[in-house]
N, C-alpha and C positions, 0 to 999 in steps of 0.2 A: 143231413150230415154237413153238408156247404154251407146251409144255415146258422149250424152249434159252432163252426170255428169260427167265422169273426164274431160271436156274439160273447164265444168265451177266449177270444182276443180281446177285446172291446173292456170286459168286466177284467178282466187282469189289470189294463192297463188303468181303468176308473179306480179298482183296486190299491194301487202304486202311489194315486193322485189322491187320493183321501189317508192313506198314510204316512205321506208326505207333509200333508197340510196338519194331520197330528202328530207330526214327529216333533219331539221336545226341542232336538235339536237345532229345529228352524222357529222356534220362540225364542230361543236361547240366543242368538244368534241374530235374530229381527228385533232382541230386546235390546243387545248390545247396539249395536248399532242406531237404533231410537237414541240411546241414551248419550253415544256420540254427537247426534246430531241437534240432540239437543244442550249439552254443553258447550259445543258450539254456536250455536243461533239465538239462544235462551239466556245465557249466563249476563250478559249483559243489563239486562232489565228484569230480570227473575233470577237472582245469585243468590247463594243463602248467606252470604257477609255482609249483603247490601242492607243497611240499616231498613229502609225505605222498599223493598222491593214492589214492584207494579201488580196492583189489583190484589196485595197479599199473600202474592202466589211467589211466595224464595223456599220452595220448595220442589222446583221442578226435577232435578236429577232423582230424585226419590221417585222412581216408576211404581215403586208400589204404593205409595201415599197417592200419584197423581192418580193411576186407576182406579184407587176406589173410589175416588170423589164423583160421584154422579153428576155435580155441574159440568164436568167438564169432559169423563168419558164415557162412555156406554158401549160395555165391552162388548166386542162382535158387531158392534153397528158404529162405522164411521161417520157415517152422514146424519146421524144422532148426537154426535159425540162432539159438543161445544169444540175442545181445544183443535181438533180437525178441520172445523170449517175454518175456523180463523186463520190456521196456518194454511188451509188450499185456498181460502182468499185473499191469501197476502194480509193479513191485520196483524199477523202476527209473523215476525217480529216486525215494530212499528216503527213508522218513519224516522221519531226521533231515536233507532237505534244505532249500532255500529257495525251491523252486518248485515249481507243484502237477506233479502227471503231463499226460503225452501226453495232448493233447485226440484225440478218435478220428479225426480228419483228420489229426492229426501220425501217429499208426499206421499211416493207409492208406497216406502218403508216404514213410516209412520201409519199410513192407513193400512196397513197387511199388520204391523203392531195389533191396532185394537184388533183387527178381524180373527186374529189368534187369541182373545183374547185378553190383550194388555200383561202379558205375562212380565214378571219380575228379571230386571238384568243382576248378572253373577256380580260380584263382589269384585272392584278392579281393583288392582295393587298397584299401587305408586301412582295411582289417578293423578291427573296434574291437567286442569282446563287448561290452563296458555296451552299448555303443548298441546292436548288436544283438537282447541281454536286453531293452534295454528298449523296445523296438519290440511283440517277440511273445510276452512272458511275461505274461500275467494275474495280476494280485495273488493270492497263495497264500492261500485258507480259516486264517484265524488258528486254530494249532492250540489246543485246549484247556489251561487250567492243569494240570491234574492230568497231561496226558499229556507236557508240556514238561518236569514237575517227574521222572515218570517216566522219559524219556531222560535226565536230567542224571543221575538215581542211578543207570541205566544204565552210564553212561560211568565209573564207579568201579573197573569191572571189574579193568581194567589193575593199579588200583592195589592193590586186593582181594587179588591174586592172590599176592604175594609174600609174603603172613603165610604162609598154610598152604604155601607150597613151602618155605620156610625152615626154619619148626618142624619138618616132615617129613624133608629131607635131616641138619638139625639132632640129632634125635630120633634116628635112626640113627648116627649120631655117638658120640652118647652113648649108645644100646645096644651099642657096640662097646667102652667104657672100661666099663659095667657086667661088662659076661662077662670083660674081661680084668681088672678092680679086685675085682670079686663084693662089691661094698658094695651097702647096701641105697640109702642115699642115691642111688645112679647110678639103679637100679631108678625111685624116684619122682620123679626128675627126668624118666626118659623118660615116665613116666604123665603129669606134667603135662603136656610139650610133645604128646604126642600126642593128648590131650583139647582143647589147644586148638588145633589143627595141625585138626582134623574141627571146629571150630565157624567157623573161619576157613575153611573149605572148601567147607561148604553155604553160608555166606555168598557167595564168591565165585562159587558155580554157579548162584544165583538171581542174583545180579546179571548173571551172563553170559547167562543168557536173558535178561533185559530188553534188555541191550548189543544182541542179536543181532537180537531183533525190530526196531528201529528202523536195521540195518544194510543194507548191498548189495552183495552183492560176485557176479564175474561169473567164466566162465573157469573156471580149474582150483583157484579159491581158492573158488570155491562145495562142493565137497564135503571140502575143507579145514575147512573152517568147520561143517560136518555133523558130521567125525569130533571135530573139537575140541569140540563142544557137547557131546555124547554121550558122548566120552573123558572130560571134566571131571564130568560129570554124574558119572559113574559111579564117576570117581577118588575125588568126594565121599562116597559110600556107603560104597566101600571104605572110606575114613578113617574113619568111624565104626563101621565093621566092628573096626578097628584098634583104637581106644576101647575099642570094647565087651568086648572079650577083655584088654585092661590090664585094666579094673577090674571086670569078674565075677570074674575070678581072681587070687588072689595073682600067680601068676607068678613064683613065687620060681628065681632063676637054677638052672638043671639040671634044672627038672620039666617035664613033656611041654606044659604049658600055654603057659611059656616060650617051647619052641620053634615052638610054631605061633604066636604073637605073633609072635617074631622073623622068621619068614618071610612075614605077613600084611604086618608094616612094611616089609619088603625089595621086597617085590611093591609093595605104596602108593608108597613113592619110586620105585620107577620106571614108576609110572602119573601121576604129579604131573611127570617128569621128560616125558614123552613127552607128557603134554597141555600144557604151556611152550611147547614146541619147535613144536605145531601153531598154538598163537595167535600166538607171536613169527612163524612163516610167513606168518601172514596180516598181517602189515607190512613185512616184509623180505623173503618169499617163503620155498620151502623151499630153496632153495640159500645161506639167510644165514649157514652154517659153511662154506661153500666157501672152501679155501685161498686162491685166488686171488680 
């Protein structure tokens, strides 16, 4: 008998505690509030007006679009669930935002979201982000000069990017009228362009690291964004690889030197071609040559 009462204290009370955790009304309620906090923290870089929104995702207040997406949540499992780690890691929202990170109560709220399953928030009437931003966003830590001046040279990447892909598809061009002209002129026109085709190349792969650090991107443009760091990186070396065999060696058209330039530069343009195509993805997606 001493025994049965706290045992059925005990189960009342685990009773209370699990219908608790399925009551609607605490989904209803952790949904609103997710959806707060993320009109707040989010709307900046994932708005649905923003022509451009980051990694694709200007769909965020839509909580029931976002949970179904298995890239990003996996409902009842946070620590599963792409968009959670990034925001309990600070990636999200990203440096170049306007608002600081998840305070650790917006994380707990967020993570008790999925673990109720990512349930759907009510329908707000008269929603209005400013006013909501400006209710629960605390003024953002002014970032430092050096590091603002930093992301802006960052953000050159884009533009960076087109010398050395030019000079390179270019540079092939013109070792194709060398072999068929066999002028020496053609010869040092392609040395030029390809000497400067590798100085415009490492240029544009440190600026792509800086670009990258102050970036965020979620989903399946997160390891897009891996292989294009890394491909570019690399495409860089190569190009200098390319350099360095124009001008140790003559290279005079039919000697064996020749042809391993001409195949180092064949390989480089289509490493400068395929890391394009991975940054142009991460704006347009990788379906942006799709016919239709």
């Amino acid at each position: 008998m001493k025994f049965f009462l706290p045992l059925s204290v005990f189960l009342l009370v685990l009773t209370g505690y699990v219908r608790a955790a399925d009551d609607p009304a605490e989904g209803i309620k952790t949904a609103t509030r997710v959806h707060e906090i993320f009109e707040a923290k989010c709307l900046d870089c994932h708005g649905p007006e923003l022509p451009r929104p980051k990694g694709k995702f200007g769909y965020v207040l839509d909580l029931k679009r976002v949970a179904e997406n298995p890239e990003y949540i996996e409902k009842g499992h946070p620590e599963k669930s792409e968009l959670f780690k990034m925001v309990f890691n600070d990636e999200m929202p990203g440096e170049d935002a306007n608002v600081p990170p998840l305070t650790k109560d917006e994380k707990d709220v967020v993570k008790r979201w999925i673990e109720l399953g990512a349930p759907e928030a009510p329908q707000i009437a008269g929603d209005s982000s400013g006013a909501s931003a400006n209710k629960s966003v605390e003024a953002k830590p002014q970032m430092p000069v050096w590091k603002k001046a930093l992301r802006w040279i960052g953000r050159m990447h884009p533009v960076s990017t087109h010398f050395p892909v030019a000079l390179m598809f270019v540079a092939v061009f013109a070792e194709g009228i060398a072999w068929w002209t066999r002028r020496d002129s053609w010869l040092q026109t392609v040395r030029f362009l390809v000497i400067l085709a590798a100085l415009g190349a490492i240029s544009a792969a440190a600026l792509g690291w800086i670009n990258a650090y102050f970036a965020s991107y979620t989903g399946q443009l997160a390891p897009i964004l891996k292989w294009h760091r890394w491909l570019g990186t690399g495409t860089a070396v190569w190009s200098i690889v390319c350099a360095g065999l124009v001008v140790i060696n003559e290279c005079r058209e039919g000697s064996t030197e020749r042809q391993r330039f001409r195949g180092a530069l064949l390989l480089g343009a289509a490493l400068v071609g395929i890391s394009g195509f991975l940054g142009s993805a991460l704006i347009y997606g990788l379906d942006h040559y799709a016919w239709n």
